[in-house]
N, C-alpha and C positions, 0 to 999 in steps of 0.2 A: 747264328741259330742253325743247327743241323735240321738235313730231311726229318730225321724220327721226331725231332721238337716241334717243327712245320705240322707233322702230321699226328702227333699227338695234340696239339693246340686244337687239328680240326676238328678230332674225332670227343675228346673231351671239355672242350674248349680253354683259354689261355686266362692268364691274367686281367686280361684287358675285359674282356667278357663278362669273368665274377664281379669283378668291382661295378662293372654295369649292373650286372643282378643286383647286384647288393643295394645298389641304390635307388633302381625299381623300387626294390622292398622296401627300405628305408619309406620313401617316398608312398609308397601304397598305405607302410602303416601311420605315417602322418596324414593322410586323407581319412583313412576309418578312423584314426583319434579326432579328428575334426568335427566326423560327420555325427557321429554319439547319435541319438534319438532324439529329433527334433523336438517332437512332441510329449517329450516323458513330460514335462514341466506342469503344462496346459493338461497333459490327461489326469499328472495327478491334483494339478489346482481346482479342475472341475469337481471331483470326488470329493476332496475336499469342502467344497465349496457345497454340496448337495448336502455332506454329511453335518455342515454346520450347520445349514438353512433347515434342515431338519429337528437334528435337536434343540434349538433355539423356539420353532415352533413347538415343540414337544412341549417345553418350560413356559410356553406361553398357552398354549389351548389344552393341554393335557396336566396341567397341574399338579391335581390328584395324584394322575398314574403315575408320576414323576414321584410327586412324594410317598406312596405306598411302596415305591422300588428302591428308595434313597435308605428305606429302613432297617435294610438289611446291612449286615456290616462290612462287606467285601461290595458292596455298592459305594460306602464312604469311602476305600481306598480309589474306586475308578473316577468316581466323582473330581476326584484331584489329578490323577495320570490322564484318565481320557482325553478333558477338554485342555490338558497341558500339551500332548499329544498331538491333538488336532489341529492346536494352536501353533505347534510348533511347524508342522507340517503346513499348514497354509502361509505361513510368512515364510519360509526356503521353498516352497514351490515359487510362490507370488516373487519372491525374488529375482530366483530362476529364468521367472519366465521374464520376467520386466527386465534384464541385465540382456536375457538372447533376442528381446524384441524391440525395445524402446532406447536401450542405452547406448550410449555413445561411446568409440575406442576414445581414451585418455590418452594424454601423453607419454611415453614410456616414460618408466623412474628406471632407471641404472645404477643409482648412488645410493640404494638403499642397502641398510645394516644388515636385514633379515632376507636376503634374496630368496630363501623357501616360501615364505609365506606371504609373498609377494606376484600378483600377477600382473607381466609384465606386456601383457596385450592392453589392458585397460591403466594400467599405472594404478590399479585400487588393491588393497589389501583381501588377502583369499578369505582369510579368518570374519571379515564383517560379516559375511552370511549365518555363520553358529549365534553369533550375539543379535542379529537380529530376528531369528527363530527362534529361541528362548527367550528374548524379551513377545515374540509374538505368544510364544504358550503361556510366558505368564500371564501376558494379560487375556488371554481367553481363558484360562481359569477364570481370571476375577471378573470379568463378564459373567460368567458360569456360574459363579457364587452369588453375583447381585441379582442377578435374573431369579437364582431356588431363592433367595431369601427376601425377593422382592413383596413375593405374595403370602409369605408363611407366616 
């Protein structure tokens, strides 16, 4: 290595240096992918959670208003998206938060077919989450539907 290499390395730094950077960085953005929003889960499960405790009272003590608002005919389509919706969102929050609070790391699976769809911190499959939020809006629909047609 020549003086001008010696002194170019100080004044710009060398090889050795970057690859350091680099895996600082590396390193940093593994830390912010870790650290995500602790609380998204929890603040959306609460909302959630309000907005159902709500309309459920609604269908219960407010009957009437329920039914004079059901009459209209862009009420019959939310009737179905809303509480599918709400439902869906409360079983993938409650998920969320019951997998980042309560649940246990698994074993790693290694030997699996789909290694995309596969996460390998818990050994459990990514995709359970979509099927058990659509089975939660289904069935908060059909809560939603026996609750308006309980009293009608």
């Amino acid at each position: 290595m020549s003086i001008q290499d010696k002194i170019r390395d100080e004044l710009y730094s060398g090889e050795d240096d970057e690859r350091k950077n680099e895996e600082r960085a590396a390193e940093l953005d593994n830390l912010n992918k870790s650290l995500g929003n602790p609380f998204a889960a929890a603040k959306l499960l609460g909302v959630c959670i309000l907005i159902e405790g709500t309309a459920i009272a609604l269908q219960i003590f407010e009957r009437n208003w329920v039914r004079h608002v059901m009459q209209a005919r862009e009420a019959t389509v939310l009737a179905f998206y809303g509480p599918f919706i709400l439902g869906f969102l409360l079983a993938f929050s409650g998920y969320r938060f019951w997998k980042s609070t309560w649940s246990r790391p698994g074993s790693a699976n290694t030997s699996d077919d789909m290694p995309a769809f596969t996460d390998y911190d818990r050994g459990e499959p990514k995709m359970a989450i979509w099927f058990v939020a659509a089975g939660g809006g289904v069935l908060n629909t059909i809560v939603f539907l026996v609750l308006h047609n309980l009293w009608s």
